[in-house]
C-alpha positions as CSV (number, residue, x, y, z in Angstrom):
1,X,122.8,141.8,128.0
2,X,123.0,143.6,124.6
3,X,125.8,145.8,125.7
4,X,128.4,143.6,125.2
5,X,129.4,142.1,121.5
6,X,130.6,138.5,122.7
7,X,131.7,137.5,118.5
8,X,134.3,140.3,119.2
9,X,136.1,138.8,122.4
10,X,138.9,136.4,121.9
11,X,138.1,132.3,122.6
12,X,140.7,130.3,124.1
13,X,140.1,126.7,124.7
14,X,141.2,126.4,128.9
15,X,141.7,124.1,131.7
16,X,142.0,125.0,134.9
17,X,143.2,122.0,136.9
18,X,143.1,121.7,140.7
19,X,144.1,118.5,143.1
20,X,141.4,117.8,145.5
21,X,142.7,118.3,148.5
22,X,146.8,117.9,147.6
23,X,148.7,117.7,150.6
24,X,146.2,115.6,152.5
25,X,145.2,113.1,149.1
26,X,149.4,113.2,149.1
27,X,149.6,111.9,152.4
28,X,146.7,109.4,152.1
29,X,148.2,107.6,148.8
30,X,151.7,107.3,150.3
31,X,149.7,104.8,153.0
32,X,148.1,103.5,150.5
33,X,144.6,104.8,151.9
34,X,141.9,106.3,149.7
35,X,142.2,110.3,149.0
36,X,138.5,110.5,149.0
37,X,137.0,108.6,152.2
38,X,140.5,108.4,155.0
39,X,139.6,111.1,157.3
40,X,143.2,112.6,157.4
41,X,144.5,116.3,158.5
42,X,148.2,118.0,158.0
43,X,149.2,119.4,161.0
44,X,151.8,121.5,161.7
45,X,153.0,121.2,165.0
46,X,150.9,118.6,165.3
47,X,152.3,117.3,168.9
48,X,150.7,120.8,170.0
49,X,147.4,122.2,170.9
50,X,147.7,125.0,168.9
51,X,149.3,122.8,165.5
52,X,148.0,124.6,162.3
53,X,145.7,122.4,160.1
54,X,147.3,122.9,156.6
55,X,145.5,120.9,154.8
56,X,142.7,118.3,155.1
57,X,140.5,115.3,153.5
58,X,137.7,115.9,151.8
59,X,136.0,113.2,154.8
60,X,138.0,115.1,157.4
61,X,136.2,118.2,156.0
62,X,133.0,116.9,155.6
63,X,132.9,115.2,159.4
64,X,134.5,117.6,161.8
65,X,133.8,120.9,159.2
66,X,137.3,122.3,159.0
67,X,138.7,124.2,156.3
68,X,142.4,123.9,155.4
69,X,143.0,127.1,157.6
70,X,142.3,126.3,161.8
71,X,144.1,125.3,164.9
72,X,144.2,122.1,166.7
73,X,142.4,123.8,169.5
74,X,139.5,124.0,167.0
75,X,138.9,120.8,166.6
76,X,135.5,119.2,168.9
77,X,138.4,116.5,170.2
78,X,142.1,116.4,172.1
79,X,144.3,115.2,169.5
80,X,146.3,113.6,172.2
81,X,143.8,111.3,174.0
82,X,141.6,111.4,170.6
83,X,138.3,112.1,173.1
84,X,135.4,114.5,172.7
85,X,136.5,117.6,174.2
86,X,133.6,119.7,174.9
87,X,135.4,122.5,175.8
88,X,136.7,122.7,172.1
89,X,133.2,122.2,170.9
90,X,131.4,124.9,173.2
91,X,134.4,127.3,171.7
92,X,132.8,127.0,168.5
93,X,129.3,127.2,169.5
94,X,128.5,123.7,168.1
95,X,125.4,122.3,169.7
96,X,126.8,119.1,171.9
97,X,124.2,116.2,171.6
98,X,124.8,112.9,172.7
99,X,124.6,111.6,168.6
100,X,127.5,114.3,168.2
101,X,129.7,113.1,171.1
102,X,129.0,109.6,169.7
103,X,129.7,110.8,166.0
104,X,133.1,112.5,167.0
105,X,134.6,109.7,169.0
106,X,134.0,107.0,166.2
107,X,135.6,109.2,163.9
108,X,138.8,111.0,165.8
109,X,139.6,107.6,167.0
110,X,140.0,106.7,163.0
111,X,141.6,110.2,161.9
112,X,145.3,110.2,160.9
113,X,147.3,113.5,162.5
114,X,150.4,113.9,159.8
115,X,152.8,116.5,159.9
116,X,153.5,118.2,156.3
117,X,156.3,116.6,154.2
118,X,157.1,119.3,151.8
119,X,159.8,118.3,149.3
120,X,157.4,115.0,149.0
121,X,154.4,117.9,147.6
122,X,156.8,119.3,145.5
123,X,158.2,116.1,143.7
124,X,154.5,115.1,143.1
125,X,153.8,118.6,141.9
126,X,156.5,117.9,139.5
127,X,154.7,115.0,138.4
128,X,151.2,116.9,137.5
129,X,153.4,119.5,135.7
130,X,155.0,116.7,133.6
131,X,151.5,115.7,132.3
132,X,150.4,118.8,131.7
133,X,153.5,118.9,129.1
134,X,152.3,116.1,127.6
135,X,149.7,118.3,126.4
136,X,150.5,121.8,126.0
137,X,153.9,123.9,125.4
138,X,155.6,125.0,128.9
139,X,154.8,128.9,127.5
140,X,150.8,127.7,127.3
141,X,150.7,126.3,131.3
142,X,150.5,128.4,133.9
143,X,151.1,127.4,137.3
144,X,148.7,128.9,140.1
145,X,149.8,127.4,143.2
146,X,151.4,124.2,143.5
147,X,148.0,122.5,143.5
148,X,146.4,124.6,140.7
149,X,147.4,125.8,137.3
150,X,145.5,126.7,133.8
151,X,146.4,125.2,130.6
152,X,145.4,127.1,127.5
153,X,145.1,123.5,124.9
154,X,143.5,126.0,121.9
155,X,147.0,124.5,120.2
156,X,146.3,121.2,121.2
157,X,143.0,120.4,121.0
158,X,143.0,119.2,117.2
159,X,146.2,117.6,117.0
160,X,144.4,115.1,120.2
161,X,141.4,115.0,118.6
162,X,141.3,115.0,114.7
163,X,137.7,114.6,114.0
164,X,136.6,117.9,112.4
165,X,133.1,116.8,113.2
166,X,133.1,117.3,117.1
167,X,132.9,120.7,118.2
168,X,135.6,122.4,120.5
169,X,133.8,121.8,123.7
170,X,133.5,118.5,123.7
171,X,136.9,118.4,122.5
172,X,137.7,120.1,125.8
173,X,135.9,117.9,127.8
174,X,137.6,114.8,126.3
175,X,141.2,116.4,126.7
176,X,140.4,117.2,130.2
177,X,138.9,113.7,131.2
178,X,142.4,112.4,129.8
179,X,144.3,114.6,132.0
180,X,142.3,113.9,135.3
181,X,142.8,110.0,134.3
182,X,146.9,111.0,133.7
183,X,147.7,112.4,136.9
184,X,145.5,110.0,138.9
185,X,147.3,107.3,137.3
186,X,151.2,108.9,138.1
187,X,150.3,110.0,141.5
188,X,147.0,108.8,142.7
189,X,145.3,111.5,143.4
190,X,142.4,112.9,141.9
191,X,141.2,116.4,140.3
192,X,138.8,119.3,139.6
193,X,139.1,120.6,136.2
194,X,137.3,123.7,135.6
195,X,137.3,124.1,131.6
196,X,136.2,127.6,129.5
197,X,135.9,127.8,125.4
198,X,136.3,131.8,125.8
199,X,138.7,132.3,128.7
200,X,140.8,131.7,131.6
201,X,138.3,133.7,134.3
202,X,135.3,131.6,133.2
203,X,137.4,128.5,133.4
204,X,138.0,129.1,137.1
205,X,134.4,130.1,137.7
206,X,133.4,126.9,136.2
207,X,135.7,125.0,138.4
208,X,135.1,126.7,141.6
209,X,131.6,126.8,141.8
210,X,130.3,123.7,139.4
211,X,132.9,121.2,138.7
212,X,133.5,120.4,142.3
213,X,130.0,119.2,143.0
214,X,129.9,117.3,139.9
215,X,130.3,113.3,139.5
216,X,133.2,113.5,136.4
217,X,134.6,116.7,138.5
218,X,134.5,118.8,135.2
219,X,132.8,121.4,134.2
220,X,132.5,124.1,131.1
221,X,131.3,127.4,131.3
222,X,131.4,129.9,128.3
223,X,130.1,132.8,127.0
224,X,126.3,131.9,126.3
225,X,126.9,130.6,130.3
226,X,127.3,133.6,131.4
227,X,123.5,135.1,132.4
228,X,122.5,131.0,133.6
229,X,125.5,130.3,135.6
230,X,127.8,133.5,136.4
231,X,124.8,135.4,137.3
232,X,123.8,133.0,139.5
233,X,126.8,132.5,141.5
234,X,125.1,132.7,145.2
235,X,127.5,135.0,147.2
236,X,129.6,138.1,146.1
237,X,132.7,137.0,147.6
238,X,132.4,133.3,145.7
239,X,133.2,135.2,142.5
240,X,136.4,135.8,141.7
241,X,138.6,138.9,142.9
242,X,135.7,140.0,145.4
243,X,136.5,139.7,149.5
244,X,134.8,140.7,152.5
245,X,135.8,144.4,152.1
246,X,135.3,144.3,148.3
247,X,131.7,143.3,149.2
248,X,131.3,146.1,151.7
249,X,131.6,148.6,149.1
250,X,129.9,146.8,146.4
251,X,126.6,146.4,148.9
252,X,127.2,150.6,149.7
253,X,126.5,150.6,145.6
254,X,123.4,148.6,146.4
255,X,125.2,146.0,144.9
256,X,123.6,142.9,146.4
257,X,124.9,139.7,143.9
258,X,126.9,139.0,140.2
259,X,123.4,139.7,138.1
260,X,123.5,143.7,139.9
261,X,127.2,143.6,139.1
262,X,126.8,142.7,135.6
263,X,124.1,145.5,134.7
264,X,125.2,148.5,137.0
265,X,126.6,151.4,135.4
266,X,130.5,150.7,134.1
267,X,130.8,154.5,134.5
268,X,129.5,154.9,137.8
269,X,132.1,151.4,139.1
270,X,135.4,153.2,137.7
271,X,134.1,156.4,139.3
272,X,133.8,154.9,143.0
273,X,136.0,152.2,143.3
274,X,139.1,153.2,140.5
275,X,139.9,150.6,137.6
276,X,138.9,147.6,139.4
277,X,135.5,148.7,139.5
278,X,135.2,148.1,135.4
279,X,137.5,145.5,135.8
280,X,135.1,143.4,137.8
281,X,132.0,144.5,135.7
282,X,133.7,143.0,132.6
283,X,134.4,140.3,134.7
284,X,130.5,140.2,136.2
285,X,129.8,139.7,132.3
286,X,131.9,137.1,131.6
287,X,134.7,139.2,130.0
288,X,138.4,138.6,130.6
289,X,141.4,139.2,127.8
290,X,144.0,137.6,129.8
291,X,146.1,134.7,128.7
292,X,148.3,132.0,131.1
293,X,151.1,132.2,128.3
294,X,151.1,136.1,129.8
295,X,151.2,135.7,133.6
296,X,149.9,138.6,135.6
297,X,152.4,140.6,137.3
298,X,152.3,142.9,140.1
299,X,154.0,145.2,140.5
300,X,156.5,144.4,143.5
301,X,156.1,147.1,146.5
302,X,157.8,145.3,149.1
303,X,159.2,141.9,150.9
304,X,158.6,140.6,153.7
305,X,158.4,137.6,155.9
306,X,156.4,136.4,159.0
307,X,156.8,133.9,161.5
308,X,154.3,131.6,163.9
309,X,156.3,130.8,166.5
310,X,156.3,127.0,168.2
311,X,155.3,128.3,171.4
312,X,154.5,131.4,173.3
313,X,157.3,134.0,173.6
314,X,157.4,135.6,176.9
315,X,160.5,137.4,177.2
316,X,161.3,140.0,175.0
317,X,165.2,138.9,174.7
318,X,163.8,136.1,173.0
319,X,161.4,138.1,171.0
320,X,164.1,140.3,169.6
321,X,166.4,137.3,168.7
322,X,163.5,136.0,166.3
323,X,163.0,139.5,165.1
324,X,166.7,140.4,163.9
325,X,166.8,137.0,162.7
326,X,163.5,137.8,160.3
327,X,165.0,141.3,159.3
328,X,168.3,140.2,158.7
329,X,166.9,137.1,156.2
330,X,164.4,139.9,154.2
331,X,167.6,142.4,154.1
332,X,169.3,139.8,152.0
333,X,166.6,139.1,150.0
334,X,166.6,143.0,149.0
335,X,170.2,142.9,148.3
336,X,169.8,140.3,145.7
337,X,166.9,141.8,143.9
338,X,169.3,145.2,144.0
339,X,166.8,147.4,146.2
340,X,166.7,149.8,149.4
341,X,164.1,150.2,151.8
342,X,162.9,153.4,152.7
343,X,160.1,152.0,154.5
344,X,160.6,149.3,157.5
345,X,157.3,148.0,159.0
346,X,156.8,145.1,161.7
347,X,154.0,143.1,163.0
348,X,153.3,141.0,166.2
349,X,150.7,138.9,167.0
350,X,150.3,138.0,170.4
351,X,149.2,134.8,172.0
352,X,146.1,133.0,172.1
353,X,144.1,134.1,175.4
354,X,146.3,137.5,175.8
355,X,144.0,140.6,175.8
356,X,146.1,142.8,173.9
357,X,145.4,143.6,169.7
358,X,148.4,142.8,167.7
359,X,151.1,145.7,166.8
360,X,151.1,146.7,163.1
361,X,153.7,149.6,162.7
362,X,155.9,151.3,159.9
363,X,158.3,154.0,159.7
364,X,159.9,155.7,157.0
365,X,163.9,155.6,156.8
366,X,166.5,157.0,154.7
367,X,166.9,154.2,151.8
368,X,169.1,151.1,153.1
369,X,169.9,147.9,152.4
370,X,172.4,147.1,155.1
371,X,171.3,144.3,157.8
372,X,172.7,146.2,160.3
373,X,170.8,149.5,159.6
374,X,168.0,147.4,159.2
375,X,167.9,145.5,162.2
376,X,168.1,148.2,164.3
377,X,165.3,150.1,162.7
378,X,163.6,146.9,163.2
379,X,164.0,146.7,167.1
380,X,163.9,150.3,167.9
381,X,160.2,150.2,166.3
382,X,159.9,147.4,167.9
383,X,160.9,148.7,171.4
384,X,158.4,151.9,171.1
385,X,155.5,149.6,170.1
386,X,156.0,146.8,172.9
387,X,155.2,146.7,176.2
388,X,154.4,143.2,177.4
389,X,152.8,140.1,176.6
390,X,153.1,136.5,175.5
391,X,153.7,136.7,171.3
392,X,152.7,134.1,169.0
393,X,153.2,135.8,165.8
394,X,156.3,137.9,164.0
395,X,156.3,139.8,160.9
396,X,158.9,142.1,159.1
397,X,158.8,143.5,156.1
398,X,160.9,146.6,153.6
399,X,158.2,148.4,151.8
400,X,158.6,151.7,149.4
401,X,162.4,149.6,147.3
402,X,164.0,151.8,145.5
403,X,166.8,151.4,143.5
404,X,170.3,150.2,145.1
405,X,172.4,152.9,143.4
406,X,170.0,155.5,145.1
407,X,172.2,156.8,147.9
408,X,171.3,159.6,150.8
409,X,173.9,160.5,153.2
410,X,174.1,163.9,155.6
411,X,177.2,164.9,157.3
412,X,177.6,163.3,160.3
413,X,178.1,160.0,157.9
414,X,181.1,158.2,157.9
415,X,181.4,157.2,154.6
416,X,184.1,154.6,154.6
417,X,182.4,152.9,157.8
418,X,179.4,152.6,155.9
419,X,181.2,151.2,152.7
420,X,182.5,148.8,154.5
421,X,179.5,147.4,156.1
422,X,178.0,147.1,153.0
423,X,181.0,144.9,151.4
424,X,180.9,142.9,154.9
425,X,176.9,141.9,153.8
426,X,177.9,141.2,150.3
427,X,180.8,138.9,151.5
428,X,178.8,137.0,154.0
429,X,175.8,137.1,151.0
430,X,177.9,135.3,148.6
431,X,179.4,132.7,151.0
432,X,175.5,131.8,152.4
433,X,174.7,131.5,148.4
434,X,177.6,129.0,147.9
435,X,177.5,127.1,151.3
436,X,173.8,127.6,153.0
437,X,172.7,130.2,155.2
438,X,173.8,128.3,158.6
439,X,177.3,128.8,157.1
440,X,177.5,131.8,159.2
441,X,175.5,132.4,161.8
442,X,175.4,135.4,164.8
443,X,176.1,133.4,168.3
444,X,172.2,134.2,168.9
445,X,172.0,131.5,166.7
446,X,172.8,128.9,169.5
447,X,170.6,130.5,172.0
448,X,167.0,128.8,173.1
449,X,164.5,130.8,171.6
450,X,166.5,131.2,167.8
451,X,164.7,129.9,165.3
452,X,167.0,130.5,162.1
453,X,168.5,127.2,162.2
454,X,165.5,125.3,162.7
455,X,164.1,127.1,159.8
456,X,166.8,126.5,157.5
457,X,165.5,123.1,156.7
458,X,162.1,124.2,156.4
459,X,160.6,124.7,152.9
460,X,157.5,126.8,152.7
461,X,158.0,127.2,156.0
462,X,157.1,123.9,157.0
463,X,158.4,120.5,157.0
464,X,160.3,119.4,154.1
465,X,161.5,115.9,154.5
466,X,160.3,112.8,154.1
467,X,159.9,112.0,158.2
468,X,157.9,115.4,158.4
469,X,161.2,116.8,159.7
């Protein structure tokens, strides 16, 4: 592992902090249960079959073996009658014994079903980010999801800790045990801090696949780590920047784990798979230059937004409603970053049971920002694509933004129309900025099937208020 001069790379003294299980631990403290052993899911939709589990215990994982991401319907019991549905099991090829009907019952009779609460998430996040002040300068935290964020303390560390005796790591490990100790004690919940005494990427690595098993939840991985521990991270795609398809072409390398990674040819990685090839060989060695005072940003393509209707749509009225409702609220997001779209693309997801694969389908337009140009490009891609079938699922998004100032008429235009139209969109934008977006509504609005009101007082796109409503 000569090839790489680690005395030469830059050392930053990181946390990376994530809340075990944050929505569901949220949900346990606020009925004064304990985050660690109340079996407890966040549902959305939770009164229906197909709710979405959001977010879960660590018992509710460990029992019924759920991820944050499922359905209702994936659960081994009705979360109506709370009885062992063996239907549910046999969909998930679980082997049905009568120890496991006896072990389900006992514990969905004693698991709490709670729709998400969101503003409640967000005023406890605010908490955690209030204690990470308390140790680091705003431009040294970086937020990473609103249950996760790094914290470069390389400032910090010695004004905490004074005595020049104690070396930077344990320093670390002292400042982190304080900040676990910190947010437990404002909120209740608990955390995972993953910590690094060379950089952010090991910090995470540490955190995802050492401090969670650990009894202090903390763990420090650095650069003399890196052959022990990052080479012997199990999977491909339990390493940081590497998915399923990622892993695909890794393994057509004969790329099999981190360790082959790590000592293939750099060369022969940015000749097959681009940039990102050396990028995750420097990253296979432990090697990353990034800081969380710099936040990476990408490079914006396109907006979008997608919808999981509350029940199955059957009529394609309906359908359309929700999609001119979706394209109009991306068009005005557009507007207000100053862009066109020269690219309109839509996606459908059908229901659960329906035979039919879902719709994904673009086409390129002359550049517009206009909600009513929009919309209609919208539905007439819609309208060749469709031909039947219960949908679920609704996405639209503008891809390919240019510039708003970049104009393309032909000569059938009619320029004044069109002027108008687009100071009709910037009137209606600015009275939705000053009074809500239900301030003006189409008359669809009011028809069953709309969802734009009901989503108004979602956040996140789920429950925001303190009733789950």
């Amino acid at each position: 592992m000569g090839i790489i001069d680690y005395s030469l790379e830059p050392k930053s003294d990181i946390a990376f902090v994530d809340i075990k299980s944050f929505y569901a631990s949220v949900e346990c403290v606020k009925r004064n249960l304990d985050p660690l052993t109340t079996s407890l899911c966040v549902m959305s939709r939770s009164e229906h079959s197909n709710g979405l589990i959001l977010a879960s215990s660590p018992t509710f994982k460990k029992v019924f073996g759920k991820n944050n991401v499922g359905r209702a319907r994936d659960l081994p019991f009705d979360i109506d009658t709370r009885e062992f549905s063996f239907e549910n099991a046999r969909s998930q090829n679980i082997e049905i014994t009568k120890e496991y009907i006896k072990h389900v019952q006992k514990w969905a009779e004693n698991t709490l079903i709670v729709p998400p609460r969101m503003v409640l998430y967000i005023e406890e996040n605010l908490k955690i980010q209030k204690v990470f002040q308390n140790y680091a300068p705003n431009e040294d935290i970086h937020p990473y999801s609103i249950d996760e964020g790094f914290i470069d303390l390389t400032k910090s560390l010695d004004y905490f800790i004074r005595d020049k005796s104690m070396d930077r790591r344990r320093k670390l490990d002292l400042i982190s045990e304080r900040i676990q100790h910190e947010i437990w004690k404002k909120t209740g919940v608990y955390s995972t801090v993953g910590m690094s005494n060379a950089n952010p990427l090991l910090a995470k690595l540490a955190l995802d696949n050492e401090a969670k098993k650990t009894r202090t939840m903390r763990a420090n991985w650095s650069y003399e780590d890196v052959e022990n521990k990052v080479w012997s991270i199990g999977d491909l795609t339990d390493f940081w920047g590497i998915g399923k398809r990622m892993k695909k072409r890794l393994n057509n390398l004969y790329i099999y784990s981190v360790k082959d990674l790590a000592n293939y040819n750099p060369d022969i990685l940015k000749n097959e798979l681009g940039v990102i090839g050396l990028q995750l060989w420097f990253h296979a060695n432990g090697v990353d230059e990034s800081k969380p005072s710099i936040p990476y940003k990408p490079k914006s393509k396109g907006l979008g937004n997608s919808q999981v209707l509350p029940r199955d749509y059957k009529s394609q009225y309906e359908i359309e409603i929700v999609l001119r409702e979706i394209a109009e609220q991306v068009a005005i997001r557009i507007r207000r970053i100053k862009k066109k779209a020269s690219v309109v693309a839509i996606y459908v997801g059908f229901s659960y049971g329906e035979n039919k694969n879902s719709i994904n389908a673009r086409r390129t337009i002359n550049p517009s920002q206009s909600t009513k140009v929009l919309c209609s490009e919208v539905i007439k891609l819609f309208r060749e694509k469709y031909d039947g079938g219960s949908v679920r699922n609704l996405g639209v998004s503008y891809d390919n933004l240019v510039d708003e100032s970049r104009t393309i008429f032909n000569f059938f235009d009619d320029i004044a129309k069109i002027e108008k139209e687009e100071k009709l969109d910037r009137a209606i934008d600015e009275i939705r900025n000053r009074f809500g977006f239900t301030s003006v509504q189409r008359a669809t609005s009011l028809v069953e099937g709309s969802r734009v009101i009901e989503r108004s007082k979602l956040i996140g796109g789920h429950c925001g208020g303190m009733d789950g409503t």
